[in-house]
C-alpha positions in Angstrom: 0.0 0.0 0.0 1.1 3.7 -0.8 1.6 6.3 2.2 3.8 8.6 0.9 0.9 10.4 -1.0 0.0 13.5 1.1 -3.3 13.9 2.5 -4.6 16.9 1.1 -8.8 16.8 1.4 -10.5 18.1 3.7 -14.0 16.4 3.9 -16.9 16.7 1.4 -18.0 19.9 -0.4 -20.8 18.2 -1.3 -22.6 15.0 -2.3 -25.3 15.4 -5.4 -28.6 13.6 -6.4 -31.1 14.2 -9.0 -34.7 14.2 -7.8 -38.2 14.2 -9.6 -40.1 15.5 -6.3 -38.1 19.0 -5.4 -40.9 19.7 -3.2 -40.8 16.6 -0.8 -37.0 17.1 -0.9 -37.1 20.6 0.4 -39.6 19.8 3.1 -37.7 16.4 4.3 -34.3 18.3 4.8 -35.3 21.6 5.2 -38.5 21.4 7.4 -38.0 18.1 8.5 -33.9 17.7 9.7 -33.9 21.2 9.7 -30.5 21.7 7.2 -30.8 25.3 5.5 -30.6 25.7 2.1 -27.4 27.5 1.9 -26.8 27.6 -2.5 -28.7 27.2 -5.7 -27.8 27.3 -9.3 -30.6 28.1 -11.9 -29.3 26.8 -15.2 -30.7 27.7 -19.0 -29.1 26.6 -21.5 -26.0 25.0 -20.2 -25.0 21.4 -22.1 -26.2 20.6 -25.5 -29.2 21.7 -27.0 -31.4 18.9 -26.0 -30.2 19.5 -21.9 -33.0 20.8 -20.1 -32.8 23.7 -17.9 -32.4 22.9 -14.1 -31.8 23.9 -10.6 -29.0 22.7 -8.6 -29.9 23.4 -4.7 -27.5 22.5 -1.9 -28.3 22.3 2.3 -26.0 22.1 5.2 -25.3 19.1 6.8 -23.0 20.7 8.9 -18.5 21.0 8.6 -19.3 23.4 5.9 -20.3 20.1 3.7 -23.5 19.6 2.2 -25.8 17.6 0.0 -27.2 18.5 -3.5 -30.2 17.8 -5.6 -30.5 18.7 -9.5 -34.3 18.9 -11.0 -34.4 18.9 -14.5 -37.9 21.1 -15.6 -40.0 18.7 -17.8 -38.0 15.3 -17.3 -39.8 12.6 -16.6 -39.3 9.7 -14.0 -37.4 6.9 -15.7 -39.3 3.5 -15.6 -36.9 0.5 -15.7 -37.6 -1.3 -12.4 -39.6 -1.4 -9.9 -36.9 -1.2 -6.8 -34.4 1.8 -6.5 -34.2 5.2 -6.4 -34.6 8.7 -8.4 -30.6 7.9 -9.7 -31.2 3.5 -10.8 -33.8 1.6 -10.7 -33.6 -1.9 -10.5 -35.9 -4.9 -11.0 -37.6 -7.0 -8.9 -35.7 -9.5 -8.9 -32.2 -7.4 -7.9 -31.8 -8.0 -4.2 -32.8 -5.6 -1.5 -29.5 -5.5 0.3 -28.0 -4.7 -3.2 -30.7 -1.9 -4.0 -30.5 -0.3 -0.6 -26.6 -0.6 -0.3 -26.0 3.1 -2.3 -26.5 5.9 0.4 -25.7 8.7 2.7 -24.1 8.7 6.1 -24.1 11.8 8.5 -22.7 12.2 12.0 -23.6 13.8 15.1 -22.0 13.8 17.9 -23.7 11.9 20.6 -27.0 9.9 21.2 -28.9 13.3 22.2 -28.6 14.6 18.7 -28.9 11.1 17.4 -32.2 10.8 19.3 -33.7 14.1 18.2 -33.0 13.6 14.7 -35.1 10.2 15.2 -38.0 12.4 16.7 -38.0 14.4 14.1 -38.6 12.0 11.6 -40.8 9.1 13.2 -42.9 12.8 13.6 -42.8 13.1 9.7 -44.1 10.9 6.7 -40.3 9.4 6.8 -40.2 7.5 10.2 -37.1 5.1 11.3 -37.4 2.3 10.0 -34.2 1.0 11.8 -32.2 2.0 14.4 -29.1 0.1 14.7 -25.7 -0.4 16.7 -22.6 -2.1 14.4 -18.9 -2.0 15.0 -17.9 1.8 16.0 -21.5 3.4 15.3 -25.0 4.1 16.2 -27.2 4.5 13.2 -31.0 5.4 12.8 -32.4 4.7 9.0 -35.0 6.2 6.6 -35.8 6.5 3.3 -35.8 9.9 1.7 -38.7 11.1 -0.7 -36.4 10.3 -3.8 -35.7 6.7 -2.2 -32.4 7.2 -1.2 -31.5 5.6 1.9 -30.3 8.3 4.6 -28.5 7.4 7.5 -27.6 9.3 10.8 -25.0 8.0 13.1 -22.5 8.3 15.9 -19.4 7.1 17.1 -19.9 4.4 19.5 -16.1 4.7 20.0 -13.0 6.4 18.5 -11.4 3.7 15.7 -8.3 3.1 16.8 -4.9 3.0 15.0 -4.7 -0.8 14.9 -8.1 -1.1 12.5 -6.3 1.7 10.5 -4.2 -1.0 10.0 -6.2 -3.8 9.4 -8.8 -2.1 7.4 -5.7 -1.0 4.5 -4.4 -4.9 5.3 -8.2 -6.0 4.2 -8.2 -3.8 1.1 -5.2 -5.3 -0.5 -6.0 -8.5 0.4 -9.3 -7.6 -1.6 -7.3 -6.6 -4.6 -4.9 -9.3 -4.9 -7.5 -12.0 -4.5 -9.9 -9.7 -7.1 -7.3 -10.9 -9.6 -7.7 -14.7 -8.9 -10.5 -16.8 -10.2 -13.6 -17.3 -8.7 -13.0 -14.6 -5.6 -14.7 -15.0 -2.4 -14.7 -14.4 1.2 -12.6 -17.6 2.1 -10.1 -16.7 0.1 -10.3 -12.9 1.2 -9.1 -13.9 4.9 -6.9 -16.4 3.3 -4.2 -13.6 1.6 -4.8 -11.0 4.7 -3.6 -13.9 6.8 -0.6 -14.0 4.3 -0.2 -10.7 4.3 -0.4 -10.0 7.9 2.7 -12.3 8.2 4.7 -10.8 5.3 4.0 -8.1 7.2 4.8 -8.3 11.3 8.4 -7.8 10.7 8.6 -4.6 9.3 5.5 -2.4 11.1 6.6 0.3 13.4 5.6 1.5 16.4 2.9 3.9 14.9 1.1 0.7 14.1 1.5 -1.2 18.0 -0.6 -1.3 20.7 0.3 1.8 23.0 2.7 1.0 26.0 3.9 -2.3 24.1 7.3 -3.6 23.5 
């Protein structure tokens, strides 16, 4: 793996959608969450001539990031599937977990703020519909008026140095074995095994337990 490329971003500027219900989208994160609309574009005539005009509307979601919609005046919802979203839509036969596995993650900072942002939407037409803990987080879910799943979470803990480590360990084991036949999971923990032994003799002490020797 390759650390000697700076780390030079600083977070999201912003994360864009299109929608086909600008009106449901401004009341589920303006009025419901309560993130202000803090920028808009309105586009004629931009693209080629068949491009139609839009707007391009951003809110806060707080760390001076935010999340985006485009409407496009007088296009039409696509109709390829019946599961999905305003961005793909999928058939029914596509699995849930696959459908549902493209979203949005926010943070908060404790399980005050988690809680209120549940209040405020199981007060809304966009309740929970699950409120889960899992590894380091806390996450409530719900589905947004274009069918994008939204998540809120927060830290349960702070990730540690040592799943730094193992999380870029499990990466590369994921592209070596991506490279093999017939991948899977077996052989996933297989190479990280490998590789965690290729590597113990050559990690520092930024990657060891604090206080070891």
């Amino acid at each position: 793996m390759d650390t000697d490329k700076p780390h030079l971003v600083r977070g999201v500027d912003h994360a864009a959608f299109p929608t086909f219900d600008p009106v449901s989208t401004v009341h589920f994160y303006r009025d419901v969450l309560g993130f202000p609309v803090v920028h808009s574009i309105c586009a004629a005539g931009w693209g080629p001539d068949n491009h139609p005009d839009f707007i391009h509307f951003f809110f806060d979601i707080g760390n001076d990031d935010r999340i985006a919609f485009f409407y496009y005046f007088g296009l039409e919802p696509p109709h390829r599937g019946a599961k999905g979203d305003a961005h793909g839509q999928f058939a029914n036969d596509v699995p849930d977990f696959f459908v549902k596995s493209r979203h949005l993650a926010i943070h908060v900072d404790s399980e005050v703020d988690l809680l209120e942002y549940r209040r405020r939407l199981d007060d809304s037409d966009w309740p929970v519909y699950r409120q889960l803990k899992h590894e380091t987080i806390e996450s409530i879910y719900t589905t947004d008026p274009n069918g994008y799943m939204f998540e809120i979470t927060r830290a349960l803990r702070p990730v540690t140095p040592q799943e730094d480590l193992d999380a870029n360990l499990t990466i590369d084991a994921l592209l070596d074995i991506m490279a093999e036949p017939s991948p899977d999971f077996a052989k996933l923990l297989a190479r990280k095994a490998e590789l965690i032994v290729e590597n113990a003799p050559t990690w520092d002490a930024a990657h060891a337990t604090p206080g070891a020797r």
